[in-house]
Backbone as numpy.savetxt, mean C-alpha at the origin, in Angstrom:
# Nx Ny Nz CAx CAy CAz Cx Cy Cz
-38.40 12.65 -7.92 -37.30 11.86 -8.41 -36.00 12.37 -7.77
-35.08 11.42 -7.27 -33.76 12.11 -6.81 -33.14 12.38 -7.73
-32.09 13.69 -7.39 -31.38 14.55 -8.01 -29.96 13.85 -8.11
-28.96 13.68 -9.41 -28.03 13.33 -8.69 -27.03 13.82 -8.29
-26.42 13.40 -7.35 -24.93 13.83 -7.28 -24.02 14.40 -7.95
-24.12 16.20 -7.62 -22.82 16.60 -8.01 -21.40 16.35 -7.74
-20.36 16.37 -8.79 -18.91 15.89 -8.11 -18.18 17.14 -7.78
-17.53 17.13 -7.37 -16.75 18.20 -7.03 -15.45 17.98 -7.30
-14.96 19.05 -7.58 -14.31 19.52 -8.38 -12.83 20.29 -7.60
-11.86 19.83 -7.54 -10.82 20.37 -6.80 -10.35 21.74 -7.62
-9.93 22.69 -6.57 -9.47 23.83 -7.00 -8.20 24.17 -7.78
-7.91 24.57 -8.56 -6.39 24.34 -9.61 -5.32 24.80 -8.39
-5.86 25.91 -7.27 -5.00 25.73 -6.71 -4.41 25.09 -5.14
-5.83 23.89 -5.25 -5.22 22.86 -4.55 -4.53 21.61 -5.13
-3.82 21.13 -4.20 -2.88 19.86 -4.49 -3.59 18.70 -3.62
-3.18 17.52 -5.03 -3.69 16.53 -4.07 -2.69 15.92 -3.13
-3.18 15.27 -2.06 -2.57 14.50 -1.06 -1.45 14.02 -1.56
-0.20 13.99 -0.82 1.14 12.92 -0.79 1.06 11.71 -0.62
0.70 10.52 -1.13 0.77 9.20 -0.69 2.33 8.47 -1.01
3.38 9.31 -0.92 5.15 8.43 -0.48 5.11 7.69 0.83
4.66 8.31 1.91 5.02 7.79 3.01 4.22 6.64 3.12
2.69 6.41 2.70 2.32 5.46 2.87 2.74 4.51 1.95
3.01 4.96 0.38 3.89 3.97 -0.27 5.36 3.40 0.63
6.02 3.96 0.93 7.37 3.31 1.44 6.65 2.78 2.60
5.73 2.89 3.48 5.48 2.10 4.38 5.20 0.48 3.87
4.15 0.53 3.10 3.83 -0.50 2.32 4.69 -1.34 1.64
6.15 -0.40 1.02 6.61 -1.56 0.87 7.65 -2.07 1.98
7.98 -1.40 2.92 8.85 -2.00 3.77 7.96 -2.91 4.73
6.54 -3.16 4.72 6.21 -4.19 5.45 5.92 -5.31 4.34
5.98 -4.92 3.06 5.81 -6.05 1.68 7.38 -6.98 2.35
8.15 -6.17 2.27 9.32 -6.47 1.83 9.96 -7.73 3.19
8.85 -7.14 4.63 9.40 -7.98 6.11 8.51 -9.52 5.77
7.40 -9.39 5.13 6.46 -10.45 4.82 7.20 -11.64 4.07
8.01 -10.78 2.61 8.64 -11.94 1.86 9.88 -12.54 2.34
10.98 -11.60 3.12 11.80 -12.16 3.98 11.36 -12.89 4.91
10.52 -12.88 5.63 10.39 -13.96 7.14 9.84 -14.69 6.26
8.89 -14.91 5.01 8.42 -16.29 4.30 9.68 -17.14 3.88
10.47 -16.31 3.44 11.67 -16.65 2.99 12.76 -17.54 3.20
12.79 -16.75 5.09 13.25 -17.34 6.10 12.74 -18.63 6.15
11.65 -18.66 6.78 11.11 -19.79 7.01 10.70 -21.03 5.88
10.83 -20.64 4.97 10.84 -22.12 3.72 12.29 -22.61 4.12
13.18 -21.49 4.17 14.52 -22.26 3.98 14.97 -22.98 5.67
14.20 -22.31 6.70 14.56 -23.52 7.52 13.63 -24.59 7.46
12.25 -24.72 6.90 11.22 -25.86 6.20 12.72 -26.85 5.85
13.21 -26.51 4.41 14.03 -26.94 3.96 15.29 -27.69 4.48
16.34 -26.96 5.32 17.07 -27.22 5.56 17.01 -28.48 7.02
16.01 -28.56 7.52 15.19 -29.54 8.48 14.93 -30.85 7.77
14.52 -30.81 6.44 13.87 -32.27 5.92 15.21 -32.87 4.33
């Protein structure tokens, strides 16, 4: 029968990973997505 999987267990005196930089990355390409949509409804708009 398989055994299962032990988890492991981080050391008290390790730290986990920094995820800021990939947060602020994320949102400054959130943020280029809703502006150029943005952009572009309002020249949609301003055309018809």
């Amino acid at each position: 029968m398989a055994q299962p999987e032990t988890v492991k267990k981080q050391k008290k005196g390790e730290e986990e990973p920094s995820f800021k930089g990939a947060f602020v990355s994320v949102l400054i390409v959130g943020l280029f997505i809703i502006i150029t949509w943005f952009g572009v409804f309002i020249l949609f708009n301003y055309r018809f």
